[in-house]
C-alpha positions in Angstrom: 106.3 -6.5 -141.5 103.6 -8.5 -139.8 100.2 -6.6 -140.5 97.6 -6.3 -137.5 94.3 -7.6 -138.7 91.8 -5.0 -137.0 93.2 -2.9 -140.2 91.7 -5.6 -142.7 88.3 -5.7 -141.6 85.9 -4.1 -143.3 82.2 -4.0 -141.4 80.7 -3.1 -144.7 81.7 -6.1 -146.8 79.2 -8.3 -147.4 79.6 -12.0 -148.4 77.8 -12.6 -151.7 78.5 -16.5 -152.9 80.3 -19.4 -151.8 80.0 -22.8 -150.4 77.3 -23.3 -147.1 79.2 -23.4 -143.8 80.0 -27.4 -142.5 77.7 -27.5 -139.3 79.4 -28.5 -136.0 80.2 -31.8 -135.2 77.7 -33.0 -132.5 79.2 -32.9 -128.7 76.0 -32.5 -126.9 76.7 -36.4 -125.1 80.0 -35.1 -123.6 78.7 -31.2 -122.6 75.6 -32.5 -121.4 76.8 -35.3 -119.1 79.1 -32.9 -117.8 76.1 -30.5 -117.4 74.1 -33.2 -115.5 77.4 -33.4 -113.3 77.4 -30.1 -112.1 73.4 -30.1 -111.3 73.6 -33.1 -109.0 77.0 -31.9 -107.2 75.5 -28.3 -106.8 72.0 -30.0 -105.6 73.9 -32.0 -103.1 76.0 -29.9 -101.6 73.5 -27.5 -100.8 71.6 -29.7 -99.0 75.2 -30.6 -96.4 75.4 -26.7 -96.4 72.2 -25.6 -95.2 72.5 -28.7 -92.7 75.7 -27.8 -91.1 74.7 -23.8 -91.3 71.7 -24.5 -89.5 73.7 -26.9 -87.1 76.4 -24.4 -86.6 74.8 -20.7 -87.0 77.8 -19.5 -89.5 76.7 -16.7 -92.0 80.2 -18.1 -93.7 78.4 -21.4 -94.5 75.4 -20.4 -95.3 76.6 -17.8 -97.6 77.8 -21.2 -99.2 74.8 -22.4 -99.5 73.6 -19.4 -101.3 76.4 -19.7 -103.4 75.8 -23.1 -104.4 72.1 -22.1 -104.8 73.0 -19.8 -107.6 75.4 -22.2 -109.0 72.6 -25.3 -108.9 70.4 -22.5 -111.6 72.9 -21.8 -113.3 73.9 -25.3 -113.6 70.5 -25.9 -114.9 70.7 -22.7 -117.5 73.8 -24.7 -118.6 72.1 -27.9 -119.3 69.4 -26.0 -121.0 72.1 -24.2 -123.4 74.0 -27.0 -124.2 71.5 -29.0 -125.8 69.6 -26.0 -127.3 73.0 -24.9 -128.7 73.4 -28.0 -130.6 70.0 -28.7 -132.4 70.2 -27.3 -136.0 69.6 -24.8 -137.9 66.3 -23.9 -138.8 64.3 -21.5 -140.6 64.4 -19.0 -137.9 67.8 -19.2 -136.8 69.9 -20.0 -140.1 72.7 -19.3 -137.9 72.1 -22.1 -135.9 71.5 -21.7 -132.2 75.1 -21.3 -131.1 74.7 -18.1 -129.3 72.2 -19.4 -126.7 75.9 -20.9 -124.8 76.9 -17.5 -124.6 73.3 -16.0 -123.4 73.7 -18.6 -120.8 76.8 -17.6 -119.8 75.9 -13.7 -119.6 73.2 -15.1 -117.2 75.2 -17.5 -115.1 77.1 -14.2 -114.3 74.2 -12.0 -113.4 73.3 -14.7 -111.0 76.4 -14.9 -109.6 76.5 -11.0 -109.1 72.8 -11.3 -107.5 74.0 -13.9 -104.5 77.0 -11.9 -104.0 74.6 -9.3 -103.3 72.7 -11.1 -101.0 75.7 -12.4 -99.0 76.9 -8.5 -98.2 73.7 -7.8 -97.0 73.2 -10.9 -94.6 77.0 -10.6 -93.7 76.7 -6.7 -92.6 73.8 -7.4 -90.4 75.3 -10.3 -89.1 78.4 -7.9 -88.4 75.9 -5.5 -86.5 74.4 -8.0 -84.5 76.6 -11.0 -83.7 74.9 -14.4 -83.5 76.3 -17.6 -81.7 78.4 -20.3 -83.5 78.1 -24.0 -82.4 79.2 -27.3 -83.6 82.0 -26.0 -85.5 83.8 -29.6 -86.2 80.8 -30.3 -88.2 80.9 -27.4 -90.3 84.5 -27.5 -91.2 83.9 -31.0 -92.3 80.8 -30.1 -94.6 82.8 -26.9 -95.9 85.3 -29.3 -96.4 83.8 -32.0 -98.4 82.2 -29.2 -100.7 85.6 -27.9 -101.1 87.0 -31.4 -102.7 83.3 -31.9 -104.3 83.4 -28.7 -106.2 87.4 -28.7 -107.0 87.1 -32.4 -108.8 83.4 -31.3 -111.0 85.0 -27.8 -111.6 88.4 -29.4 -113.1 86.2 -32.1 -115.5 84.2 -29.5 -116.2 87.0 -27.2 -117.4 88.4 -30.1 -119.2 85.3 -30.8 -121.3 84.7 -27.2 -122.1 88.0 -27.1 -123.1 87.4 -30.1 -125.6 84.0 -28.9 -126.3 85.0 -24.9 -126.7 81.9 -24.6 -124.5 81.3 -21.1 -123.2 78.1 -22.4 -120.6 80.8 -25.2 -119.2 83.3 -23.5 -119.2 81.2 -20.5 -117.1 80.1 -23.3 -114.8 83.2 -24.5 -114.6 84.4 -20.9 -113.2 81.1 -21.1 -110.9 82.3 -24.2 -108.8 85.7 -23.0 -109.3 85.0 -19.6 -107.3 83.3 -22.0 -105.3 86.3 -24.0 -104.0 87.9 -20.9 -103.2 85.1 -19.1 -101.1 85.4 -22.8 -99.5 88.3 -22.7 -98.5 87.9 -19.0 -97.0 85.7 -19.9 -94.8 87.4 -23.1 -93.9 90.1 -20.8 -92.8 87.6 -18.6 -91.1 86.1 -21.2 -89.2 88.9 -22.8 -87.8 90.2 -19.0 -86.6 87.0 -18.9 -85.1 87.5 -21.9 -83.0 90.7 -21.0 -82.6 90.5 -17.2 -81.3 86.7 -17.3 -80.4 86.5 -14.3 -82.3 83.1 -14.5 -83.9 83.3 -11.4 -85.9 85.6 -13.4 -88.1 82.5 -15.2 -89.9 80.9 -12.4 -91.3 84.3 -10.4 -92.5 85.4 -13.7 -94.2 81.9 -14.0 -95.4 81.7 -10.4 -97.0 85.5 -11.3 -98.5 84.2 -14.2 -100.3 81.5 -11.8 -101.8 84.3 -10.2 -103.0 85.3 -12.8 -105.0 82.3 -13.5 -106.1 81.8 -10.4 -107.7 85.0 -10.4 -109.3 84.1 -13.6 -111.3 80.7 -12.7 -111.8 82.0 -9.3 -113.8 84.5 -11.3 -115.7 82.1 -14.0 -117.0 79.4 -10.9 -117.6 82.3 -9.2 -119.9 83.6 -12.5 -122.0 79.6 -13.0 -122.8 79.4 -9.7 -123.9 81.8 -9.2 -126.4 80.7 -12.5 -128.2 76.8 -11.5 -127.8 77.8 -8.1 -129.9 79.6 -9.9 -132.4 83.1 -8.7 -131.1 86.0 -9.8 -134.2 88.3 -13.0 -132.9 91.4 -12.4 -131.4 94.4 -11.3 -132.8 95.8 -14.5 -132.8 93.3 -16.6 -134.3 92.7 -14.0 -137.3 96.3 -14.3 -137.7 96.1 -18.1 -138.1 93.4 -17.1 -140.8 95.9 -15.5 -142.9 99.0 -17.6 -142.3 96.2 -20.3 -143.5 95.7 -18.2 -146.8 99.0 -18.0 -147.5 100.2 -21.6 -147.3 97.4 -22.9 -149.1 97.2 -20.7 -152.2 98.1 -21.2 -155.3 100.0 -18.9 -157.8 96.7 -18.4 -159.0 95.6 -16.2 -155.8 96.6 -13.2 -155.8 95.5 -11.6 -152.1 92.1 -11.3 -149.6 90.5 -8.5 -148.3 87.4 -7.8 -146.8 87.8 -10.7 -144.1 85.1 -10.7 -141.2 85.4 -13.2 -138.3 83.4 -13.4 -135.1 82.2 -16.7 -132.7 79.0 -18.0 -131.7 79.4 -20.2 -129.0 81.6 -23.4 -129.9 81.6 -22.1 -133.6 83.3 -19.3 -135.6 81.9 -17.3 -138.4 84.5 -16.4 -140.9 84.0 -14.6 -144.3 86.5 -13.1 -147.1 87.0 -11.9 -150.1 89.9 -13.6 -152.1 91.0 -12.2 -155.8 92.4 -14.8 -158.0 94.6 -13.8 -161.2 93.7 -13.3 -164.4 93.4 -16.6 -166.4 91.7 -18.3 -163.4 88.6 -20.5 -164.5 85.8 -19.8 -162.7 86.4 -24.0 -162.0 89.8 -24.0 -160.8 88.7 -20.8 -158.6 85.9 -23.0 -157.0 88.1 -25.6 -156.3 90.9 -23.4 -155.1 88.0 -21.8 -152.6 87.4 -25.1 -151.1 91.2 -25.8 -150.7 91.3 -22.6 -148.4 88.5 -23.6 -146.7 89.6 -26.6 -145.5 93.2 -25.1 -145.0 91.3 -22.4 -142.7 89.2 -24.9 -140.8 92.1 -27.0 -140.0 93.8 -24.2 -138.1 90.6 -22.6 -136.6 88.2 -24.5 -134.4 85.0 -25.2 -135.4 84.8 -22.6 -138.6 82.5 -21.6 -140.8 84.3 -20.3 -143.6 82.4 -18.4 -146.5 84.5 -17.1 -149.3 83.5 -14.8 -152.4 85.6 -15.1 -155.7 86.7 -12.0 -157.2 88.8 -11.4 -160.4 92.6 -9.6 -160.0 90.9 -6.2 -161.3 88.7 -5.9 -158.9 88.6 -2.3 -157.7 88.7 -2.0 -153.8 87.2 1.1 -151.5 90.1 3.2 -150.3 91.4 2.3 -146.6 90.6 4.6 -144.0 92.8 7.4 -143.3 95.9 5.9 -141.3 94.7 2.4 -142.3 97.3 0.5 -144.6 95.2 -1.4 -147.8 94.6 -5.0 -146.8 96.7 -8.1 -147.9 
């Protein structure tokens, strides 16, 4: 019967030997041209935004440009991360500075929440007291162009944090994403406007876009969130820690316990507890240790796996009551 993990952790285990965890490979080329990508896109389509919002009067596009505002800083907080997240460790962070990806990310979210603010409040007063729209051609065309724009940097974007397992690119990447969609809303919205001459239109579609906003502003908040607190991996990937256990030990291994995993960033912190058999050398142990290792890092992406021997005898603290005893 397939065991859930959550029961095998034990929060007061504490790793006392093994080898030092294999830094990451080094990225920072590929996550920082991307980076650089998404800060000139963002900077030039705010500029055709704030042209065609002033040309036009729509609250719909300049709640765009607002948008892309917040994106073009958090674009920047990107860049920032993804080269601070890849220098080494040093004497104040042993840990390496993987976590500053996921403080970026938290923020890119807050920002996002903070210019979904400010487009409900300039959309209800724009609701209250109408204002004329002109030159609509040329604002479909600019919403337009920012609609491709933001669609092709947030899909290589995607697509390098995906091959990167970066948490700033791949919050950016939801950024321009949301982006295209609000785009498209108010391409929509426009061309009803033209269509119906109904100008409250602008500012509804405008407060619906907000909407969406918020919604991936909350969800990039939350992901952050659980990493910054050191929430365990998934279910899935702690399973692939045990399946990796199992294939790769010996007869000389008798079981694990005490395993603690948790990310930071692109990397992920894993530590154990694995009891070998009477009759093990403390040699063949070592070597067996390193075995698992690599077995682990193999089937978990960008690992850091620490591992304390322990002989068969070893007594364990009781589970929890309703816990089963670990593997």
């Amino acid at each position: 019967m397939r065991r859930t993990f959550t029961e095998a952790v034990n929060p007061a285990a504490q790793p006392t030997s093994g080898d030092a965890p294999a830094r990451p490979d080094r990225a920072a080329p590929s996550k920082e041209s991307a980076a650089r990508l998404s800060v000139a896109s963002n900077a030039t389509l705010i500029v055709l935004k704030i042209a065609a919002g002033a040309a036009t009067g729509s609250i719909a596009i300049i709640t765009e440009a607002v948008h892309s505002s917040i994106d073009l800083l958090a674009s920047v907080v990107a860049l920032f991360s993804v080269r601070k997240a890849d220098e080494p460790a040093d004497e104040s962070h042993m840990y390496g500075h993987e976590k500053v990806e996921n403080l970026a990310s938290a923020l890119e979210g807050v920002l996002i929440l903070l210019g979904a603010g400010i487009i409900l409040f300039e959309s209800v007063r724009r609701l209250i007291e109408p204002h004329k729209i002109e030159s609509l051609g040329f604002g479909i065309a600019a919403v337009g162009v920012s609609l491709v724009v933001n669609l092709g940097v947030s899909t290589h974007l995607s697509r390098r944090a995906k091959a990167t397992d970066s948490p700033a690119l791949e919050a950016d990447s939801a950024h321009l994403r949301t982006d295209a969609l609000t785009s498209l809303g108010v391409l929509v919205a426009l061309a009803l406007v033209a269509i119906t001459g109904v100008k409250g239109l602008d500012p509804i579609t405008a407060m619906v876009v907000a909407g969406a906003i918020v919604w991936s502003g909350v969800r990039i908040v939350t992901r952050s969130s659980r990493v910054l607190v050191d929430e365990a991996l998934p279910e899935e990937e702690l399973q692939r820690i045990a399946d990796a256990i199992r294939d790769g030990a010996g007869q000389e291994v008798k079981g694990f316990h005490k395993l603690r995993a948790r990310r930071a960033g692109s990397r992920r912190y894993i530590d154990l507890h694995v009891q070998f058999r009477e009759g093990t050398t403390l040699e063949r142990a070592h070597r067996l240790s390193h075995e698992l290792q690599d077995e682990i890092r193999s089937r978990i992406r960008g690992a850091d796996v620490l591992i304390h021997l322990e002989p068969e005898g070893t007594s364990q603290p009781p589970p929890p009551a309703g816990e089963r005893p670990a593997t």
